[in-house]
C-alpha positions in Angstrom: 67.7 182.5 22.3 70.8 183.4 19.8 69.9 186.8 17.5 70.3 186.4 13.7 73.1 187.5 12.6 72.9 189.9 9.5 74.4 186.9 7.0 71.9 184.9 8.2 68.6 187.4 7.8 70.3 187.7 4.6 70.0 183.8 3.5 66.8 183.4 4.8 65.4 186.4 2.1 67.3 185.0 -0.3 65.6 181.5 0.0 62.0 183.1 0.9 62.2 185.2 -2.5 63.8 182.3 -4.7 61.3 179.9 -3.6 58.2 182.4 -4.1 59.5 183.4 -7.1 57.9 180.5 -9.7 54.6 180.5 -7.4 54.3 184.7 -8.6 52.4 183.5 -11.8 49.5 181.4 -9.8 49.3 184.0 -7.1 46.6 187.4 -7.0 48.4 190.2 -8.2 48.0 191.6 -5.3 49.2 189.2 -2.7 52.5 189.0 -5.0 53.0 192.7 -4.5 52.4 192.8 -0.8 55.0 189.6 -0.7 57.6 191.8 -2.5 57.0 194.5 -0.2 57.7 192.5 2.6 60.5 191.0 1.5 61.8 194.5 0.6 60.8 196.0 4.4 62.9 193.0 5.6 65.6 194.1 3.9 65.6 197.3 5.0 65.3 196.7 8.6 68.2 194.2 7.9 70.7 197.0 6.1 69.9 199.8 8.9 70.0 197.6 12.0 66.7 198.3 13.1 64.3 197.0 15.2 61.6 194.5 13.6 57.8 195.6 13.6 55.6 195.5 16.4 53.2 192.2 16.8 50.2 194.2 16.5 50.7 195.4 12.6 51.7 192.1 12.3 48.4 191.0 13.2 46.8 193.4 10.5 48.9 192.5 8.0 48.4 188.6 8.5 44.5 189.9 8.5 44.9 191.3 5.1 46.8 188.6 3.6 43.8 186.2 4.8 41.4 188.6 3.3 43.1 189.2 0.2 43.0 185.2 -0.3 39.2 184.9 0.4 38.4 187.6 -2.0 40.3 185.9 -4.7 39.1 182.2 -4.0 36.1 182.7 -1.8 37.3 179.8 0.3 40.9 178.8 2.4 41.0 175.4 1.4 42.0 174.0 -1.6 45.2 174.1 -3.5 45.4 177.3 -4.6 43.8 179.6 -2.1 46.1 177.4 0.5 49.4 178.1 -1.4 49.0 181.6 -1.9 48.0 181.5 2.0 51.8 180.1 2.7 52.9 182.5 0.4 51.7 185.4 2.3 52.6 184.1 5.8 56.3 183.0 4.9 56.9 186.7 3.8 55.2 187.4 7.1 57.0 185.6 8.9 60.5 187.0 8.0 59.6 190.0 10.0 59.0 188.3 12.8 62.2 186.4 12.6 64.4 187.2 15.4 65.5 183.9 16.2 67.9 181.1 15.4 64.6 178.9 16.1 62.4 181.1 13.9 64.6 181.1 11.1 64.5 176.9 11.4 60.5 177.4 10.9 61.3 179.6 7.6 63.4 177.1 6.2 61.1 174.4 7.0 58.1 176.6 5.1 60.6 177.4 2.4 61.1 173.6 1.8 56.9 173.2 2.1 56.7 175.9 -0.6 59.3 174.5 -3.5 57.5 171.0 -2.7 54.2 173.0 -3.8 55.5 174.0 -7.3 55.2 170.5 -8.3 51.5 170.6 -7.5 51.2 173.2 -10.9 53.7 171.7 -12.8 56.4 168.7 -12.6 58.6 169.4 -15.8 62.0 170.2 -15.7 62.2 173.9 -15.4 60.0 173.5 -12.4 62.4 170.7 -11.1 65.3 173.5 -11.6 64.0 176.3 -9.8 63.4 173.7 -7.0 66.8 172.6 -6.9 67.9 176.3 -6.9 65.4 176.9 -4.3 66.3 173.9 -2.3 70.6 174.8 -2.5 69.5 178.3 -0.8 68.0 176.8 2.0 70.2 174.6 2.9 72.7 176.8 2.7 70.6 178.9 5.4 70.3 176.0 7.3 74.0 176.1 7.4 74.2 179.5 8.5 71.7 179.2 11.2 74.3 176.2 12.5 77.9 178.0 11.8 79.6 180.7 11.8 80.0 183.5 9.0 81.1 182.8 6.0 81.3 184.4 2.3 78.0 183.3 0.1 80.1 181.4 -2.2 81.5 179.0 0.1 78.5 178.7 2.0 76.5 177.6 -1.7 78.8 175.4 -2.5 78.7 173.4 0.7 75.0 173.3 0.8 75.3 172.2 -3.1 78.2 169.5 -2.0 75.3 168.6 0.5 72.5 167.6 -1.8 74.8 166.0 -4.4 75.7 163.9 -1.6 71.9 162.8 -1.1 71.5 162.0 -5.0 72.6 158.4 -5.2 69.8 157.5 -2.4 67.4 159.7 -4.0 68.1 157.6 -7.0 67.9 154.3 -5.2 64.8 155.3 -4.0 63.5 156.7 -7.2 64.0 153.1 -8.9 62.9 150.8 -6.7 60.4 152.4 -4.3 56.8 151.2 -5.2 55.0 153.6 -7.8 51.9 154.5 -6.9 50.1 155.6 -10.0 47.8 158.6 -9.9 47.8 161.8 -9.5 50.4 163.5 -7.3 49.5 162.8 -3.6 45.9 162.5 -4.3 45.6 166.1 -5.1 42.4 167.9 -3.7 39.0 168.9 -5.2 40.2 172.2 -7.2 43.3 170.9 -8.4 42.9 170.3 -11.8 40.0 173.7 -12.4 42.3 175.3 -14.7 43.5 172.8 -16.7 43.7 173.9 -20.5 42.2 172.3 -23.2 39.4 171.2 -25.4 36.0 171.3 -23.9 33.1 169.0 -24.3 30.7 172.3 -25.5 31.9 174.8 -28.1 30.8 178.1 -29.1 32.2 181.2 -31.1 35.8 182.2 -30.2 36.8 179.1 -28.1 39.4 177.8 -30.6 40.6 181.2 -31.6 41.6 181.1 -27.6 43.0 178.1 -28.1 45.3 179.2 -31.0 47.0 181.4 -29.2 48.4 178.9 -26.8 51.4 177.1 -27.5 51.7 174.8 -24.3 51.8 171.2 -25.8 48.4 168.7 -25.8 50.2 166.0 -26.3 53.1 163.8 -28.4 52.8 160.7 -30.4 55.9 158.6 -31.6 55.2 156.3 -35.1 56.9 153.2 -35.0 57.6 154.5 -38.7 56.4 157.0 -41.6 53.7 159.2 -39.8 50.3 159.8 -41.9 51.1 162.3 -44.0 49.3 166.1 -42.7 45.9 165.9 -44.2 45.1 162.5 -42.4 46.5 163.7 -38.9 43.3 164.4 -37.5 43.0 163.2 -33.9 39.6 162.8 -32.8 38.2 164.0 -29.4 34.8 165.3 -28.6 32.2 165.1 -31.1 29.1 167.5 -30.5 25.6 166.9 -31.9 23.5 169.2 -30.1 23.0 172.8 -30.9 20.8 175.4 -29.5 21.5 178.3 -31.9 24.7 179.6 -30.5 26.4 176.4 -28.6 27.4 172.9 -29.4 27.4 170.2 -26.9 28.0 166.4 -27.0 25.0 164.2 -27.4 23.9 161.1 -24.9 27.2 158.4 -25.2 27.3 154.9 -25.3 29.9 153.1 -24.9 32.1 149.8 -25.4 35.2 148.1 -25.4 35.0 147.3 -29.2 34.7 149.6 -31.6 31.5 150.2 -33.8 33.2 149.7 -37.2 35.7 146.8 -38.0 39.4 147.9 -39.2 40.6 148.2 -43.0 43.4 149.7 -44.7 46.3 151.4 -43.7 47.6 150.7 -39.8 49.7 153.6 -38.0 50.9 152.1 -34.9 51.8 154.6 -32.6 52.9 155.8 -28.8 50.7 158.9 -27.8 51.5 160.5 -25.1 48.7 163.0 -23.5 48.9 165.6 -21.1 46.7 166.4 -18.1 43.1 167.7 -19.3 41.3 166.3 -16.6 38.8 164.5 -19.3 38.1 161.0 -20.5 39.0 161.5 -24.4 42.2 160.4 -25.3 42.5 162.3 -29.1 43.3 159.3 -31.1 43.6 159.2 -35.2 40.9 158.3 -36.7 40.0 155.0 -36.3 41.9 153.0 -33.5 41.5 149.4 -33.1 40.6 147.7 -29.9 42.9 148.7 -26.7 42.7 146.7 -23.6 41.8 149.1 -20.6 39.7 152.1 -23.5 36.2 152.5 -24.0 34.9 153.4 -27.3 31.4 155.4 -27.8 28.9 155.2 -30.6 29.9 158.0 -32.4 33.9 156.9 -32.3 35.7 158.5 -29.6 38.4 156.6 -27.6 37.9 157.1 -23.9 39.9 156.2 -20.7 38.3 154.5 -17.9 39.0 157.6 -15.7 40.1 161.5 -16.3 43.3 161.6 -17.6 44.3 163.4 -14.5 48.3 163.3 -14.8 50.7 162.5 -17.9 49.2 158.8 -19.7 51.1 157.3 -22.2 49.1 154.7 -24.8 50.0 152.5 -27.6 47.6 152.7 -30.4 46.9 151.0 -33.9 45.0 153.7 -36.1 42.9 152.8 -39.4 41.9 156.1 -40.7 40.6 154.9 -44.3 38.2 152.7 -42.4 34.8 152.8 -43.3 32.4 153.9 -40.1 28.4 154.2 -39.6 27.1 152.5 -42.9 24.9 150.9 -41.1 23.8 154.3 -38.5 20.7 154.2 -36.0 17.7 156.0 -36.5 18.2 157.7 -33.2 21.9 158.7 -34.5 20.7 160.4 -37.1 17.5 162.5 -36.1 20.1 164.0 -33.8 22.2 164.7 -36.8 19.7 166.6 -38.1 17.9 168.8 -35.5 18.0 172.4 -35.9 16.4 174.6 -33.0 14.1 176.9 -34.4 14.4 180.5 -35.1 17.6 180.7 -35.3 19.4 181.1 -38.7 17.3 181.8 -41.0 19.5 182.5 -44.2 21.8 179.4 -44.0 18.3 177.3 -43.4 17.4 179.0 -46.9 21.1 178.4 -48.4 20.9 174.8 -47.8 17.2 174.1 -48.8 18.2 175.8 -51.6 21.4 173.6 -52.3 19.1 170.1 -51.9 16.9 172.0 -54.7 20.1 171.9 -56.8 21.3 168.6 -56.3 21.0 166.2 -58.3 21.0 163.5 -55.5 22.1 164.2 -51.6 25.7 162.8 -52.1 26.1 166.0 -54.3 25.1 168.4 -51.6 28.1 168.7 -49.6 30.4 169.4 -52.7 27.4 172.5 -53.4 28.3 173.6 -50.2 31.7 173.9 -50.5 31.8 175.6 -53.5 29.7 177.9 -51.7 32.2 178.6 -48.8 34.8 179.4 -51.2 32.8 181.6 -53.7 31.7 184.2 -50.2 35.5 184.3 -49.8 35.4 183.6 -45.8 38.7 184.4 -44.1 40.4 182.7 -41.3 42.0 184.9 -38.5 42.4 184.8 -34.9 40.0 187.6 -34.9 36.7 187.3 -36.2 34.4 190.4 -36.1 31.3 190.4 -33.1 28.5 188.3 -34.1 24.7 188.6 -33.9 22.3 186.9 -32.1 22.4 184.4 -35.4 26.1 183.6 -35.0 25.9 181.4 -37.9 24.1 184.0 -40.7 26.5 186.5 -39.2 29.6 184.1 -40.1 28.2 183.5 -43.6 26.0 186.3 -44.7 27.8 189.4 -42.8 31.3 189.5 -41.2 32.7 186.4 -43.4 35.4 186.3 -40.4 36.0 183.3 -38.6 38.1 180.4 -37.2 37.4 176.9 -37.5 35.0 176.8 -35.4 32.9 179.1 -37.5 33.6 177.4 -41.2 32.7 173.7 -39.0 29.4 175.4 -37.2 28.2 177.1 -40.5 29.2 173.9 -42.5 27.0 171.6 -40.1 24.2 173.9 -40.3 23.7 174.3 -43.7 23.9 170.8 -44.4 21.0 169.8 -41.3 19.4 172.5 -43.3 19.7 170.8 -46.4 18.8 167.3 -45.1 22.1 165.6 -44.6 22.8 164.5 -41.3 26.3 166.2 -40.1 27.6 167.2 -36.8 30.7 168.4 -35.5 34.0 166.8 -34.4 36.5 168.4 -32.1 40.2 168.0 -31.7 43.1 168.8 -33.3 44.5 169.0 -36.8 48.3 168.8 -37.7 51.3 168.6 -35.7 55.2 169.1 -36.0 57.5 166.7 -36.0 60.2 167.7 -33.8 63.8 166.9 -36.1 66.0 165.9 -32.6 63.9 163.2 -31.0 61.7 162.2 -33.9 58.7 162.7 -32.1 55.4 164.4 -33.7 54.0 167.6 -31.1 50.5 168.5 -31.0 49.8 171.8 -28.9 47.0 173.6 -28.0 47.4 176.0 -31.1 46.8 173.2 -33.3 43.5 172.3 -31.5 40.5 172.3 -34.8 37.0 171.5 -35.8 35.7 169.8 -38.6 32.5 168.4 -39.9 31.2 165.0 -40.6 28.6 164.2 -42.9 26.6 160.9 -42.9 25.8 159.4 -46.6 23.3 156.6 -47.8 26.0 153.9 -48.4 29.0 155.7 -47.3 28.6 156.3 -44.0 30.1 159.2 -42.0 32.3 161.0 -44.3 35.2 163.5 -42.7 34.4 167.1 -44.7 36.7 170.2 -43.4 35.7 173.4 -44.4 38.2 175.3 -42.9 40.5 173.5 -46.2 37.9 175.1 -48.6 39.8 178.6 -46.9 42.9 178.4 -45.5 44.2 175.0 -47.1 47.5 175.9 -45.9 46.0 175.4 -42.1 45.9 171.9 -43.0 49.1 171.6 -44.9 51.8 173.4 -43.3 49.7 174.3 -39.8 48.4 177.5 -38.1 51.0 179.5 -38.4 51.0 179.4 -42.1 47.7 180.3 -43.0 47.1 183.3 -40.3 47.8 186.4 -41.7 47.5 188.3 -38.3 50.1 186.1 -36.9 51.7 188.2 -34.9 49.2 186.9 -32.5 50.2 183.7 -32.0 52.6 182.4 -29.2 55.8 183.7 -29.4 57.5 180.3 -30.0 55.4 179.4 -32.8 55.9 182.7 -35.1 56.6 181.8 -38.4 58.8 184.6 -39.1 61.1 183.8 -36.5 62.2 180.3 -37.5 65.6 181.0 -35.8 64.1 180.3 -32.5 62.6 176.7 -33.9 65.5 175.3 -33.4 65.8 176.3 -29.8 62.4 175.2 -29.0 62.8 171.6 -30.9 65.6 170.9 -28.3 63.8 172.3 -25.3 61.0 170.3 -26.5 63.2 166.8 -26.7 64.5 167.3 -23.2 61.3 167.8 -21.7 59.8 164.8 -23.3 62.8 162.8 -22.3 61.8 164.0 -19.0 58.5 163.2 -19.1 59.3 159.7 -20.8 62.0 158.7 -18.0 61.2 160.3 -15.2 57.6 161.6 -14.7 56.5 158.5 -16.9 58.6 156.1 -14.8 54.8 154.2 -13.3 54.3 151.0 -11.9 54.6 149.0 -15.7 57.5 150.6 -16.8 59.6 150.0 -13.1 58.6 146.4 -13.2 60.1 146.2 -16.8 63.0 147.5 -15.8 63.6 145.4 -12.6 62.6 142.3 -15.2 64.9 143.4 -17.7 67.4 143.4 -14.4 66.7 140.0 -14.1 64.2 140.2 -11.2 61.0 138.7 -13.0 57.5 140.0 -12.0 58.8 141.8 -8.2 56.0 142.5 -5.7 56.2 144.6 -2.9 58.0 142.2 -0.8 61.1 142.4 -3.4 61.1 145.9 -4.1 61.2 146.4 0.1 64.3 144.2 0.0 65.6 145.5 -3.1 65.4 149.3 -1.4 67.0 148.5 1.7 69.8 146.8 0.1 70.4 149.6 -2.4 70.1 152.6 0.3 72.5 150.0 2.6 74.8 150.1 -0.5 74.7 153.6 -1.1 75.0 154.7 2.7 77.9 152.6 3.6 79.7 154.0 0.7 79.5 157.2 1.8 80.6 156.4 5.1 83.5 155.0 3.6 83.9 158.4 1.4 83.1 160.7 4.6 86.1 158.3 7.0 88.6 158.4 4.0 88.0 162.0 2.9 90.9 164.6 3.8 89.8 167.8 4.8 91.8 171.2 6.2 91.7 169.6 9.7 93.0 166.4 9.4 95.8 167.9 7.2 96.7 170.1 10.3 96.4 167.7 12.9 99.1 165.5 10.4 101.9 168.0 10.7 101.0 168.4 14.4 101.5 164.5 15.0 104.9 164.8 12.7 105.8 168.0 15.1 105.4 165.4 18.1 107.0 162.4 17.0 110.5 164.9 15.7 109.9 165.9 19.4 109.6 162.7 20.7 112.4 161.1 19.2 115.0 163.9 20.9 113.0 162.7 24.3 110.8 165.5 24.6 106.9 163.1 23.8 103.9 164.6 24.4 101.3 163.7 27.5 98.3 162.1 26.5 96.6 164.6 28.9 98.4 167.8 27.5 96.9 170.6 25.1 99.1 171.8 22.5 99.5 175.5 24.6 100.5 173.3 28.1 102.8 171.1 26.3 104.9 173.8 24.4 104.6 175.6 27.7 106.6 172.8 29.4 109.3 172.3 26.5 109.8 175.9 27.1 111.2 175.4 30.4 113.2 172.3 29.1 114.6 173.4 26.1 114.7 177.6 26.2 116.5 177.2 23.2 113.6 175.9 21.2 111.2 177.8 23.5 110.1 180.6 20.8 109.3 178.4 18.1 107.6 175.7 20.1 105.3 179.0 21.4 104.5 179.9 17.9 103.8 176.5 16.6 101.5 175.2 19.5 99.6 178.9 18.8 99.1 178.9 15.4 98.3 174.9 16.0 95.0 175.7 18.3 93.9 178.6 16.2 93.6 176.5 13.1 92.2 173.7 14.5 89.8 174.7 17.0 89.3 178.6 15.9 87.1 180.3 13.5 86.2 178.2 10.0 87.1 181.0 8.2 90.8 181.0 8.7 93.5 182.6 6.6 94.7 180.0 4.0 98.2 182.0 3.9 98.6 180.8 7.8 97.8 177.7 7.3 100.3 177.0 4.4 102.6 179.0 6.5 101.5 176.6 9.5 102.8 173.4 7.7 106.0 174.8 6.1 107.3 175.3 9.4 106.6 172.1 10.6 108.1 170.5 7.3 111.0 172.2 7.8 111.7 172.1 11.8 114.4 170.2 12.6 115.1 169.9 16.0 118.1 168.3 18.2 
């Protein structure tokens, strides 16, 4: 077996480290360091010409990368623990590289491991660092196959490579059939650290929340959008509280809604990222949606876990009037406290249904409450007590909304009005380039809803009472400490909105065309093409003609194309036909060296140049690739301008 050469050590590193680079973030701190190290020792060895370690520390050190896996994740299998396994054993492996064969089996695990990005992420700046990742492996494929060359050429031929490949990648992009779901049917742990809303909440969750500014999801108006104090899109609602945490109650469920639609209609395109949970976080109130579930206390639900990217079309009603007519059962829940917990705001709202005049009067008292004890809204809120809820009110008067919403709730259950609290998110910005409205994960909120004799459930927000400019102008605007909020989203740094409204429109273009691009939107496409309804007899067809197409055109480019050979075997065949015509042709049998060799002794007048031609001729054409261009230019002037007689 063939040694590497240094150039070729060298490309392999340079694809191992490019294509663990983006996994760094998802990998133990520790196995990423002990990656770069062995990248680094590679190096090293590589530069001084030395010998490569000896297989028994390569042992131990594939024993510690095992072991630093299980520590981490307990387990080998799985997505993550099995990715930061590759990780550590394609670093490995470089040292252990002292073959053209071995280096095949790095590239081949290099490949494996920029495929595995996509099992994190699928947006377009992982789809960059995978193209880049892919260019530098095929350019060390190249140099495992050819000789030497300088690393620009050899990136630009492996780039020339995949370009090439693009017209049936798109062929079979379009018309292969779409398998909707998640990618390859991903295992057990792949969606555990999905971000998001949660159907429990408890002191400090949302504050968490606010400091994230990766996107929940988009929604496109077909027209004017609600203005910002009706954008409130709906997601878990939770009834049940034991004194410090709020879960969601029993759920029923149908495919009509409990309430009939009045009022003002927002039709609407919302398009929700991966939380790995039934809600779908409509606007209040949606009308009935072939394929969605709706539950007794409102919420829109999907069949299954929105598991990947899901794009729905909705028609909201939010002045629609809900739960007139509530259940008994509904609203005992909305009113249990659990005892001995609380105590103050149990006294504040008995004593606030002592002051009404009638119960539709209470929630008003209690919102002139909130803003006479002056509560403030930050990111954060001062330790609790054990009586999270007294502490908010009575003591620390710190909080985010998931304080004002618990503390509102509770006085009211307190005070005899059924309430409970909804979950979501509040807001939104609507993006000035692509006209769509963004909801992130800073804008997730709670609120409250009350339940009135004749009214119904009644949307309060108490957070508004506080920070009204939360609900106007969004988070940013109504934090103070705001300096802890994502760097994108700092409100005094509106230069960089700009640059994030455009990265923002290409990625949704992105995720509209190309990681939206399911089974529903390829069939319209092929019916807009004129092919009707296509099954999976047509698109079979359809494929093979198109990658037929494609391929035979790039025969026809590869045939036709001139490259630095065929140019020199042109003035070769016009050197033969000058000779030729003075009676001297060529032998079909003869090399170029034989048959100068033979004119020699014919014509020793034309002997020396004949020599020189038929040399230079064989070591262009059948030398190194990296020839001198000077000798080749100097190759074909002297043909050009050989005149013999």
């Amino acid at each position: 077996m063939s040694s590497l050469r240094p150039d070729q050590a060298g490309w392999l590193m340079a694809s191992a480290a490019i294509t663990l680079a983006p996994h760094t973030p998802h990998l133990p701190l520790a196995l990423s360091a002990i990656c770069a190290l062995l990248l680094a020792w590679r190096g090293i060895l590589v530069h001084g010409d030395r010998a490569l370690p000896h297989r028994a520390l390569l042992m131990v050190l594939a024993a510690t990368i095992i072991a630093i896996v299980l520590v981490e994740f307990h387990h080998l299998f799985g997505k993550e623990p099995g990715i930061a396994l590759l990780a550590g054993l394609l670093s490995l492996k470089l040292l252990e590289t002292r073959s053209v064969r071995d280096g095949r089996a790095v590239v081949l695990l290099c490949f494996f491991m920029q495929l595995g990005q996509f099992l994190y992420q699928q947006n377009m700046a992982v789809a960059a660092l995978a193209f880049i990742g892919a260019i530098t492996t095929v350019a060390s494929l190249l140099a495992l196959q050819g000789f030497a060359e300088p690393p620009r050429a050899r990136a630009l031929a492996a780039a020339r490579l995949i370009l090439q490949g693009l017209p049936l990648m798109l062929v079979l992009f379009v018309l292969f059939p779409r398998v909707q779901g998640p990618l390859w049917g991903l295992p057990a742990d792949a969606y555990n650290r999905v971000g998001g809303l949660s159907d429990s909440m408890a002191p400090g969750d949302f504050a968490r929340l606010g400091e994230s500014g990766a996107i929940a999801f988009r929604a496109r108006f077909e027209g004017d959008p609600p203005p910002p104090a009706e954008r409130y899109w709906r997601g878990p609602v939770l009834t049940r509280f034991d004194g410090h945490t709020w879960r969601s109650g029993p759920l029923r469920s149908s495919e009509q809604p409990a309430y009939r639609p009045q009022g003002i209609a927002y039709p609407y395109t919302l398009t929700l990222e991966a939380h790995n949970n039934h809600w779908l976080l409509a606007l209040d109130f949606p009308a009935a949606t072939p394929g969605l579930r709706f539950t007794d206390d409102y919420q829109l639900l999907a069949r299954e876990p929105v598991q990947n990217r899901q794009r729905v079309t909705l028609l909201s009603y939010p002045h629609t009037p809900v739960g007139v007519e509530e259940t008994a059962f509904n609203l005992r829940a909305a009113l249990a406290l659990p005892p001995g917990f609380n105590p103050r705001t149990r006294e504040l709202g008995q004593r606030l249904r002592a002051e009404a005049k009638n119960p539709a009067d209470i929630p008003d008292l209690a919102i002139a409450h909130f803003r006479q004890s002056r509560l403030n809204y930050t990111l954060e809120p001062l330790p609790l007590g054990r009586d999270d809820v007294d502490s908010f009110l009575f003591d620390t008067k710190q909080g985010f909304c998931e304080h004002f919403a618990a503390a509102f709730v509770v006085t009211l259950r307190a005070a005899g009005i059924p309430a409970r609290v909804v979950t979501g998110y509040q807001g939104g910005e609507i993006n000035p380039v692509d006209g769509t409205l963004i909801i992130r994960q800073s804008d997730a909120h709670a609120w409250t809803e009350a339940w009135l004799p004749g009214r119904g459930w009644i949307r309060i927000d108490p957070t508004a009472a506080s920070a009204p400019q939360r609900i106007e102008n969004g988070l940013a605007a109504a934090l103070p400490d705001s300096t802890r909020l994502p760097f994108m989203l700092r409100a005094d740094l509106a230069w960089l909105h700009g640059l994030r409204n455009r990265l923002d429109a290409l990625n949704n273009s992105w995720n509209q065309w190309v990681l939206g691009y399911n089974p529903a939107r390829q069939k319209e496409l092929l019916g807009g093409l004129g092919f009707g309804q296509p099954d999976w007899q047509t698109l079979t067809a359809l494929m093979g003609g198109g990658s037929l197409i494609v391929m035979g055109a790039l025969t026809l480019w590869a045939l036709r194309r001139r490259s630095s050979a065929d140019a020199i075997d042109r003035s070769w065949a016009l050197l033969c036909r000058r000779l030729a015509s003075i009676g001297l042709p060529r032998d079909a049998w003869e090399g170029p060296l034989d048959y100068a060799h033979r004119l020699a002794r014919q014509r020793p007048d034309l002997a020396e140049t004949l020599t020189a031609l038929a040399t230079d001729y064989a070591r262009l054409r059948y030398g190194p690739a990296t020839a001198d261009p000077l000798q080749s230019r100097r190759f074909h002037h002297s043909i050009k301008n050989f005149r013999p007689r």
